[in-house]
C-alpha positions in Angstrom: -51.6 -70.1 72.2 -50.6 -70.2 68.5 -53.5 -67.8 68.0 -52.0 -65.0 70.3 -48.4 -65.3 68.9 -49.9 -64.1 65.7 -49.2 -61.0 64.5 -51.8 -58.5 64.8 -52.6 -57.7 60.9 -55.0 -55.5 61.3 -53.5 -52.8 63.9 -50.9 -52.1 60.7 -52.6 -52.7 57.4 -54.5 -49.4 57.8 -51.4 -47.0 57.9 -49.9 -48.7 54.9 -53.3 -48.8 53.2 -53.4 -45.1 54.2 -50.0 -44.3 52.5 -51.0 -46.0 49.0 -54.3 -44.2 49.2 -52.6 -41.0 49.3 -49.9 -41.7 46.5 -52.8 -43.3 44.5 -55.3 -40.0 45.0 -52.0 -37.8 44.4 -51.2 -39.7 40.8 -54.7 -40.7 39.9 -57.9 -39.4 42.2 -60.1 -41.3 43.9 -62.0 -44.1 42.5 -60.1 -44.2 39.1 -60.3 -47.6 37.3 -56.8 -49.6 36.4 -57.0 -48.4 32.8 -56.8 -44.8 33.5 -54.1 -45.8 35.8 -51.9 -47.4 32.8 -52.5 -44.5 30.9 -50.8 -42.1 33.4 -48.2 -44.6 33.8 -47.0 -44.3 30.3 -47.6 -40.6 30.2 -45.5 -40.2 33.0 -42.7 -42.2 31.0 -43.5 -39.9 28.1 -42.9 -37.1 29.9 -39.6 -38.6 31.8 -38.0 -39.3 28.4 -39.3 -36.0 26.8 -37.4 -34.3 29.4 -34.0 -36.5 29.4 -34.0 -35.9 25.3 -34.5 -32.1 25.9 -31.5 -32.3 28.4 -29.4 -34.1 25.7 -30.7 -32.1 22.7 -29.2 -28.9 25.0 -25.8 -30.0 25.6 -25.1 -31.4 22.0 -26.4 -27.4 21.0 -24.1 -26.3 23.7 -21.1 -28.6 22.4 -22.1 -27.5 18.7 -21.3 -23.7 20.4 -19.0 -24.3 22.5 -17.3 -27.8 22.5 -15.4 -27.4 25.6 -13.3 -25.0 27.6 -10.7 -25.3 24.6 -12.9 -25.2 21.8 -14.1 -21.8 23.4 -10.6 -20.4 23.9 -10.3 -21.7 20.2 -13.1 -19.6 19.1 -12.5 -16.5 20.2 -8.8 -17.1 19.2 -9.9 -17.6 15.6 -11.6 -14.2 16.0 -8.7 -12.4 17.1 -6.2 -13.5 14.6 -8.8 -14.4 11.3 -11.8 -11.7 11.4 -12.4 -10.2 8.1 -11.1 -6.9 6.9 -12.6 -4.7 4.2 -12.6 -5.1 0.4 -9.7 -2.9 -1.4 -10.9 -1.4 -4.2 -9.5 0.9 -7.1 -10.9 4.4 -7.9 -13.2 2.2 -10.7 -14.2 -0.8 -7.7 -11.5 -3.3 -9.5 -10.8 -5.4 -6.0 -7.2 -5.1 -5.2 -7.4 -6.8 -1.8 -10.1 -9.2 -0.5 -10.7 -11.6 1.8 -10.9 -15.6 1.2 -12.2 -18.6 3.4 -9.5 -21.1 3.6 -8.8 -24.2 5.9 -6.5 -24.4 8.6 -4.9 -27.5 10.2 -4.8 -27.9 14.3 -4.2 -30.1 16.9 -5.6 -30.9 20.2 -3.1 -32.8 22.1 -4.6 -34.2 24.9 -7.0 -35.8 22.3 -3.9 -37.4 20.7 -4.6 -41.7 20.9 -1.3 -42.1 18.9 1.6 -39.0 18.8 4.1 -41.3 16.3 1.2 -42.0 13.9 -0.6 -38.9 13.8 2.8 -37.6 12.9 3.4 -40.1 10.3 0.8 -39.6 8.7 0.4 -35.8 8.7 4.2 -35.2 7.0 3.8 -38.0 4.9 0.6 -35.9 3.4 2.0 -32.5 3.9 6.1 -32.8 3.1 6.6 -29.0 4.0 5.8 -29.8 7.6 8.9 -29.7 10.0 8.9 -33.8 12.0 10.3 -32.2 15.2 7.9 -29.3 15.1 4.8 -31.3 14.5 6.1 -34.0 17.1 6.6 -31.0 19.8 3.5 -29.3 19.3 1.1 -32.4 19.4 3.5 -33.5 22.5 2.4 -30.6 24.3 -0.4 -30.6 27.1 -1.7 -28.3 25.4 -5.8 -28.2 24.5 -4.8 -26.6 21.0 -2.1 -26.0 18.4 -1.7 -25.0 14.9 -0.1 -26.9 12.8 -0.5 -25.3 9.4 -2.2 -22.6 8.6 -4.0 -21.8 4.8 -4.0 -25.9 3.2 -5.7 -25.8 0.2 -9.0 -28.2 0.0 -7.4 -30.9 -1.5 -5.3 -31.2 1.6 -8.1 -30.6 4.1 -9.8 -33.9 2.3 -6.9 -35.8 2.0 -6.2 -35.2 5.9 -9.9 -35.9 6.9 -9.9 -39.1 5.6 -6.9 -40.5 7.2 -9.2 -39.9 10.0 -6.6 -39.2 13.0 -8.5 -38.3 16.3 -7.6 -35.0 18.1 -6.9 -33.2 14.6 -9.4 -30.8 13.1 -9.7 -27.7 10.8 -10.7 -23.8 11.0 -11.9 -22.2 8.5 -10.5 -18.7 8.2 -10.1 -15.5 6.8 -7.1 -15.7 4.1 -6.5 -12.4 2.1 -5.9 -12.6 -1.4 -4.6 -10.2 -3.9 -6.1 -10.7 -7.8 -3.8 -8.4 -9.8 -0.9 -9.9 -8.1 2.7 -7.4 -8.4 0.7 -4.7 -10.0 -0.2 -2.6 -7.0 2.3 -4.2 -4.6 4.2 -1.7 -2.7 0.9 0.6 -2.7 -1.1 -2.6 -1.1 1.7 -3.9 1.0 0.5 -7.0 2.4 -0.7 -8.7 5.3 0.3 -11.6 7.9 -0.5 -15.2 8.4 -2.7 -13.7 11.0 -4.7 -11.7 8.5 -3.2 -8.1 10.0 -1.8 -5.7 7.7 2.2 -5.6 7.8 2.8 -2.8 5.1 1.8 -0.7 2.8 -2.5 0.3 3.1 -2.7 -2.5 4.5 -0.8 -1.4 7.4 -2.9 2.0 7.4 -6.1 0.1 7.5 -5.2 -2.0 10.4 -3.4 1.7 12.6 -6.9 3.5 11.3 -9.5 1.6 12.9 -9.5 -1.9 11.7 -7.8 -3.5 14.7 -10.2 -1.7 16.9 -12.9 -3.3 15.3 -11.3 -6.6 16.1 -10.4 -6.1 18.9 -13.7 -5.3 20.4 -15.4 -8.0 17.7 -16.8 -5.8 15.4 -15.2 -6.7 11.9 -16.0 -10.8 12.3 -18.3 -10.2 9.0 -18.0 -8.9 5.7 -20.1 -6.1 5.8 -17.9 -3.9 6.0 -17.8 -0.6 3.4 -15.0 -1.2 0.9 -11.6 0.9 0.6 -11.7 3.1 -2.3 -8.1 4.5 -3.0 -7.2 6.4 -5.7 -4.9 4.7 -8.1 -6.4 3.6 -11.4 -5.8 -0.3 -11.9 -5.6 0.7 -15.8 -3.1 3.1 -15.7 -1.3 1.1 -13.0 -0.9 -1.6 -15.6 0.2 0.4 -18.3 2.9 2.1 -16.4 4.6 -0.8 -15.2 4.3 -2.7 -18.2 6.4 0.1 -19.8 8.7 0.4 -16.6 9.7 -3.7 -17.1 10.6 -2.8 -20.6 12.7 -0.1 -20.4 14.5 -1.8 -16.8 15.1 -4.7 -18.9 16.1 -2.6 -22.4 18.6 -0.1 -20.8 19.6 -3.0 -18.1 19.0 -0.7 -15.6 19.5 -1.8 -11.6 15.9 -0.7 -10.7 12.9 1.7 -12.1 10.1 3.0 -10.7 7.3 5.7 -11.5 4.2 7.5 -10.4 1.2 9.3 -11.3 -0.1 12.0 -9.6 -3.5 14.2 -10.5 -1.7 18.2 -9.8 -5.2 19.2 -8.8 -5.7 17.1 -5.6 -2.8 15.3 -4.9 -4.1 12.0 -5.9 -1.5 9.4 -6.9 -3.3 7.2 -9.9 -0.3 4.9 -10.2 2.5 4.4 -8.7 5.3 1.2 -9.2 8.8 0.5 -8.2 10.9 -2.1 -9.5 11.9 -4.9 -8.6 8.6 -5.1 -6.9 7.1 -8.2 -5.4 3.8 -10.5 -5.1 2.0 -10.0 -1.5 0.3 -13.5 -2.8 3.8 -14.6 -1.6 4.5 -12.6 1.6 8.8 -14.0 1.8 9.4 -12.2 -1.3 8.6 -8.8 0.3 11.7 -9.1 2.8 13.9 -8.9 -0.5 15.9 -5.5 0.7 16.0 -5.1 -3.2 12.0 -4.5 -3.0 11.5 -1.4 -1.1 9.1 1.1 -2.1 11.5 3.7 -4.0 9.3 6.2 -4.0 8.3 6.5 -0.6 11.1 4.9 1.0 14.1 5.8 -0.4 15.6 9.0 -0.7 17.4 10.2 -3.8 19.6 13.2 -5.4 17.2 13.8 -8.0 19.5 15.9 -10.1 18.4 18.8 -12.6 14.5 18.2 -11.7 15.7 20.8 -8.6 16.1 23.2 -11.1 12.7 24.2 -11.8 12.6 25.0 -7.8 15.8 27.2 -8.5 14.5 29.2 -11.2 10.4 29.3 -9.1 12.1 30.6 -6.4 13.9 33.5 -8.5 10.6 34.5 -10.4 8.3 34.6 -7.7 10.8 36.6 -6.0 10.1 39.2 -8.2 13.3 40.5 -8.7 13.9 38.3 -12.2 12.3 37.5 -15.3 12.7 35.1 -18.3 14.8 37.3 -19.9 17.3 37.7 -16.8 20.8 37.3 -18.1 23.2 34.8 -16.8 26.8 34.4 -17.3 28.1 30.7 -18.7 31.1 31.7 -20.1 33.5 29.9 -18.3 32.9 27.1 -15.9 32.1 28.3 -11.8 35.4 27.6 -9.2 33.7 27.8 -5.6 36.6 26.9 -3.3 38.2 23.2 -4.8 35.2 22.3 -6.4 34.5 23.3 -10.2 30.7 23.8 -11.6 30.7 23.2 -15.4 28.2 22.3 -17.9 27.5 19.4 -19.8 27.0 21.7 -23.2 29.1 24.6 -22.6 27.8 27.8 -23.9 30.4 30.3 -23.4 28.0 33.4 -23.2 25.5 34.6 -20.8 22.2 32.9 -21.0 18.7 33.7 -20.1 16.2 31.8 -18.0 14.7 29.7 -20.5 18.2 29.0 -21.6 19.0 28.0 -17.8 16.3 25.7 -18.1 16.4 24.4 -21.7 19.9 23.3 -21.8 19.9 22.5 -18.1 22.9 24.8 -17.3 24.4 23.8 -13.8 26.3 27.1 -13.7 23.1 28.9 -14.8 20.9 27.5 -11.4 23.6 28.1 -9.3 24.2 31.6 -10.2 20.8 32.3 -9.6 20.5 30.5 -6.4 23.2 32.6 -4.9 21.7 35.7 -6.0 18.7 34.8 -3.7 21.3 34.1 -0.7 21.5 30.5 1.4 18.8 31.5 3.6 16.3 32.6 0.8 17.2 29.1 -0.7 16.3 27.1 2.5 13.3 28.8 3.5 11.8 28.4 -0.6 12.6 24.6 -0.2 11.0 24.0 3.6 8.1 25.8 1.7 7.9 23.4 -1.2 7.8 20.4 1.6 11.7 19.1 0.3 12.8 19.9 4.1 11.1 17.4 6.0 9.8 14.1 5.6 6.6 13.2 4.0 3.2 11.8 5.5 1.0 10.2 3.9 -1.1 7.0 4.2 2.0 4.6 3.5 3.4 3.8 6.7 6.7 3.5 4.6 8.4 7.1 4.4 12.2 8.2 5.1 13.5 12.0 6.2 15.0 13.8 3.6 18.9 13.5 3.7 20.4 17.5 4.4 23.3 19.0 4.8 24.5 19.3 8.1 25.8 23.1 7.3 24.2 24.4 4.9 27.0 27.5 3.5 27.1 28.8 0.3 28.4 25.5 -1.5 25.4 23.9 -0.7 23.1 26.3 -1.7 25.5 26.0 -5.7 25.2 21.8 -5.7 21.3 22.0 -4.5 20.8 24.2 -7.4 20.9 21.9 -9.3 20.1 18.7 -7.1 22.9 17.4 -5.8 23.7 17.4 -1.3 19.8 16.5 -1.2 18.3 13.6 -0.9 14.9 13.7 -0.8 11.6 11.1 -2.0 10.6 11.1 -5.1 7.1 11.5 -4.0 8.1 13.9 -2.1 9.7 16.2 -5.5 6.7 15.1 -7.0 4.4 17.1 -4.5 6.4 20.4 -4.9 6.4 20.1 -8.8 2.6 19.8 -8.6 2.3 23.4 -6.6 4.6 24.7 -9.2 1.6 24.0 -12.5 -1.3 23.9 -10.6 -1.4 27.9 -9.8 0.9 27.3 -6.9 -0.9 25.3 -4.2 1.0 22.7 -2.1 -1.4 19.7 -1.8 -0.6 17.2 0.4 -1.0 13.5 -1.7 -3.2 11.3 -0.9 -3.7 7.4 -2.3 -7.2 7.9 -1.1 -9.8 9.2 -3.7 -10.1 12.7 -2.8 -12.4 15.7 -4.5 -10.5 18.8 -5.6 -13.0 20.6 -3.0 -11.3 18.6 -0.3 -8.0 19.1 -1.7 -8.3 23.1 -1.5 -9.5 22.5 2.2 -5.8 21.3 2.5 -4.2 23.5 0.1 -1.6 26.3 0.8 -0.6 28.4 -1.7 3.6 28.9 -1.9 4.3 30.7 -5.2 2.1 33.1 -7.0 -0.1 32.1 -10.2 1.9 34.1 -12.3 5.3 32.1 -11.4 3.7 29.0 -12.0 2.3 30.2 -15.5 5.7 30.9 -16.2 7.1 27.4 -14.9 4.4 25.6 -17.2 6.0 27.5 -20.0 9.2 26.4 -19.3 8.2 22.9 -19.0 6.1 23.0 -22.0 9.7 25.0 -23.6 11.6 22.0 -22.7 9.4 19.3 -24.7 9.6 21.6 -27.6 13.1 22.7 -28.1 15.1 21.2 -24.7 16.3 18.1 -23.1 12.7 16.6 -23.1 11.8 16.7 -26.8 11.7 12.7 -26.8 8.4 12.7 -24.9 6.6 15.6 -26.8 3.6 13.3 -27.5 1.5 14.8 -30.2 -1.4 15.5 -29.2 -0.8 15.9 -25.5 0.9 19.1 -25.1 3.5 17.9 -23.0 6.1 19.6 -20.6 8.7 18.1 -18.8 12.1 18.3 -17.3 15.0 16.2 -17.5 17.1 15.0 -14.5 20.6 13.0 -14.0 21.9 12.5 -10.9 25.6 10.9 -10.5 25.1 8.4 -7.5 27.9 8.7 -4.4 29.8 5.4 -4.2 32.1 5.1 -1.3 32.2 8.9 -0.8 32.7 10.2 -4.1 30.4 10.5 -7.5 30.8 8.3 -10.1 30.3 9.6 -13.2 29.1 6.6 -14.9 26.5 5.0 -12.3 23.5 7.4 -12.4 20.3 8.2 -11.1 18.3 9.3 -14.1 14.6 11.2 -13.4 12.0 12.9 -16.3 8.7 14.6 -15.1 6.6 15.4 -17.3 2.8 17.3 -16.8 0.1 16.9 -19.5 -1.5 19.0 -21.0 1.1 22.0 -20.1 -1.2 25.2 -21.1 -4.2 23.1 -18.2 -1.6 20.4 -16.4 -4.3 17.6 -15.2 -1.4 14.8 -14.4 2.1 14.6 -13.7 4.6 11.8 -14.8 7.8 10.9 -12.7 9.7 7.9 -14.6 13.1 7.1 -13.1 16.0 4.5 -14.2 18.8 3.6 -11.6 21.7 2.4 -13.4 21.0 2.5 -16.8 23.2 1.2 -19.2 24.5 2.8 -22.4 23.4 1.2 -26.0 24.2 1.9 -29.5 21.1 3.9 -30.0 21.7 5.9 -27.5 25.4 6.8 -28.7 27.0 5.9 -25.6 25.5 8.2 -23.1 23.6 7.4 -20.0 21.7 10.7 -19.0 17.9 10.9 -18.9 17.3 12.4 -22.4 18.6 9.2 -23.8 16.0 6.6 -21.7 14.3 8.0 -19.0 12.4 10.7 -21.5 11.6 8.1 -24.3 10.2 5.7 -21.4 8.1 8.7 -20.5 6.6 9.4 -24.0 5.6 5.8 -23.9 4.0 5.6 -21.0 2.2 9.1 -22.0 0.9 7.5 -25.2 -0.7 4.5 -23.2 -2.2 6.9 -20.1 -3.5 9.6 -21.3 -6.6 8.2 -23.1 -7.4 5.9 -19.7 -6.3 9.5 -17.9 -9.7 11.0 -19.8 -6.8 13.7 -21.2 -8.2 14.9 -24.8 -5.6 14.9 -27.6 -5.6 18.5 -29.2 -3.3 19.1 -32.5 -1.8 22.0 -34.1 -1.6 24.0 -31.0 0.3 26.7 -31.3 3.9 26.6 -29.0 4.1 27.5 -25.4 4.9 31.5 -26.5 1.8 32.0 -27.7 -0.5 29.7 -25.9 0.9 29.9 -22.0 2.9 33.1 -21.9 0.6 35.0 -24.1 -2.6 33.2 -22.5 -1.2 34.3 -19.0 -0.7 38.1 -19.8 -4.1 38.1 -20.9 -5.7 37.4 -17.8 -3.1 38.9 -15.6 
């Protein structure tokens, strides 16, 4: 009985038999001995662990890359706002602008243990940070914030050892600036985003450069550097001499520029008070614009070499055209007098040489109002300037343009124009007459005659060098004859307008000068806003008495970095420009 209740062993033990055999023959063959077996067994744990490292050695690589969904919005972020931008470099390769790493502080909120002590801790470390900003940001749900951008290393340590979880650094792109104020309104500056703002900057950034980063092309620093084409040498030297003579004649502002007459290069250029773009909030100074470029400016008797070019390259005049001074000019209420009366009639040279106001408007009305217009629109003083420098302004013209506006323009007053922008026309009146548009790029004088159009003859602007070169010698420029240099120039005072009427004792004071006159290579624009009179200068304020001297000393200092020869006992501008002219005429 009990023997056939028993459970019939044998009717199941060969299908479970059979089931082992087959995961035994799968994993180890037939007829394999219990060591072999043991070593499969732990080669099969080998290769299980192998494979759960691999996993985990993937994902910390992929966490290294790409932390999380945040920390990849992060990354690209940083990209966008921090990629690199070229080197700025001088015509020599001095850097002027260049890129820095530097360590920025962020937050990741929802990573926060503690809001009220991260805060704590983080504006007891850095004082400049707002308590309600840095409380708002990190109460956000946000997966990252800034918190400060650019903390200097000893900051970033100081910070990582307080060891507050959720709070991490970037290291990005910070641009930095070695000569400091030197080049500043030519640089301009860039944002806490690393984009340019002003100046080349600016021009880098609308040329290209935000392209590239854009579509993640500039993230490294391989990129070529800018070359422009100021010297850093000369740079120096004329604002060093600028400084002095704002601070000697106490003058409101100064500013200056060099320009190369044969291919519109400007090799210097400062304006005073200028700023540091190492310190971005002192460019939003309204008392720091680029003067230059920027503002517009009567720029007095400097207009009268365009009013005696336009009468000789008319054809119809000469230097020895007579002019009558006698007695001051009465055009309807207004009176046009002199400051050194002659009483007589004058020639040219005299017009020029002692700067006769009566002179240059006597000879622009003998060329008519519409003959006066068209010879300034020619000379590029009609409409505003382009150039690299985002910053530019229109030129300031009369809304009628009669016959009194044709007498004051004479001799540059009811303009306004840049001083840049005078600067270009005086060029294409020594250089043989080309208008060249400038450039503070390097440029070739091959390029520069691709972009040259010519406005006067050669033989008008032989005879303007001579009357430049005329003025040093015997005229209102004789402080900045240089020996040596052979210098030209031509003086300019300019009564500013305060609340609608001139005052005579707030002026605008300009002197360009060229070097060397009989071959001009470089010209020299120094202006003084506001200077005031001294003892040594008797009392007076025009340009002969600070603007000029300021000149001669800048000349001095630039024209050995300039490459400019000095050349002694030359022989005056009679003989070696006039006569040298009719020679190869």
């Amino acid at each position: 009985m009990t023997g056939q209740n028993m459970p019939d062993r044998g009717s199941h033990a060969p299908s479970v038999a059979w089931s082992q055999r087959m995961i035994r023959n799968l994993l180890y063959g037939r007829n394999v001995d219990r060591a072999a077996k043991a070593r499969v067994r732990v080669g099969l744990v080998i290769i299980v662990f192998g494979l759960i490292y691999a996993v985990i050695a993937a994902r910390l690589v992929m966490f290294a890359a790409f932390p999380d969904d945040r920390g990849g919005h992060r990354t690209a972020s940083q990209d966008a706002i921090a990629t690199a931008r070229p080197d700025i470099v001088d015509r020599n390769g001095q850097v002027l602008a260049t890129d820095v790493k530097a360590p920025s502080l962020f937050g990741e909120p929802r990573r926060i243990i503690d809001r009220d002590e991260a805060v704590e801790l983080l504006t007891a470390t850095l004082p400049d940070l707002e308590t309600a900003e840095v409380r708002q940001r990190l109460g956000t749900r946000k997966g990252f914030v800034w918190l400060k951008r650019e903390i200097t290393p000893s900051q970033q340590k100081e910070i990582h050892n307080l060891g507050i979880p959720g709070i991490g650094f970037l290291r990005e792109n910070k641009r930095v600036y070695p000569s400091g104020r030197e080049v500043a309104h030519l640089i301009g500056l860039v944002n806490i985003d690393n984009q340019g703002i002003a100046g080349m900057e600016k021009w880098l950034d609308s040329n290209g450069l935000a392209d590239l980063h854009r579509a993640g092309f500039a993230t490294d620093r391989l990129q070529k550097p800018v070359e422009l084409s100021v010297d850093l040498r000369v740079e120096h030297a004329l604002r060093d001499e600028l400084v002095k003579a704002k601070e000697h004649y106490h003058a409101k502002a100064a500013s200056g520029l060099v320009s190369n007459v044969r291919t519109g290069e400007i090799v210097a250029m400062v304006s005073l008070p200028d700023f540091d773009p190492n310190n971005p909030k002192e460019a939003h100074d309204p008392d720091r614009i680029n003067r230059l470029t920027t503002g517009v400016y009567e720029m007095g008797s400097t207009f009268k070499a365009f009013t005696l070019a336009m009468a000789l390259d008319s054809g119809k005049y000469d230097l020895n055209s007579m002019w009558d001074a006698r007695a001051p000019l009465h055009y309807g209420r207004f009176t046009i007098h002199d400051d050194h009366r002659l009483g007589r009639f004058i020639n040219m040279k005299e017009v020029f040489t002692y700067s006769s106001n009566i002179g240059a408007a006597r000879i622009a009305l003998a060329q008519g109002v519409e003959a006066h217009k068209a010879f300034l629109r020619k000379l590029g003083q009609m409409d505003r300037l382009r150039t690299e420098l985002p910053e530019s302004a229109a030129p300031i013209l009369p809304r009628k343009w009669g016959e009194l506006n044709t007498v004051t323009i004479a001799y540059g007053h009811g303009i306004a124009v840049a001083p840049l922008q005078a600067v270009m026309g005086i060029d294409a009146l020594v250089n043989g007459g080309w208008l060249i548009p400038p450039t503070f790029l390097k440029r070739s004088e091959a390029d520069a005659m691709k972009l040259a159009k010519r406005v006067i003859k050669k033989e008008t602007s032989d005879k303007m060098r001579f009357l430049l070169r005329l003025n040093a010698e015997v005229g209102t420029a004789r402080k900045a004859d240089v020996k040596g240099y052979y210098v030209g120039g031509k003086t300019g005072t300019a009564e500013k307008v305060i609340n609608g009427r001139y005052a005579k004792k707030r002026v605008l004071n300009a002197f360009t000068a060229i070097l060397p006159a009989d071959n001009p290579q470089y010209q020299l624009l120094v202006m003084l806003d506001e200077p005031q009179p001294l003892k040594e200068t008797h009392g007076f304020i025009t340009s002969g008495w600070n603007a000029v001297p300021t000149g001669g000393k800048v000349i001095a200092r630039i024209a050995p970095l300039l490459g400019v020869q000095p050349r002694f006992d030359l022989p005056p501008s009679e003989r070696l420009i006039l006569a040298a002219s009719r020679t190869t005429q």
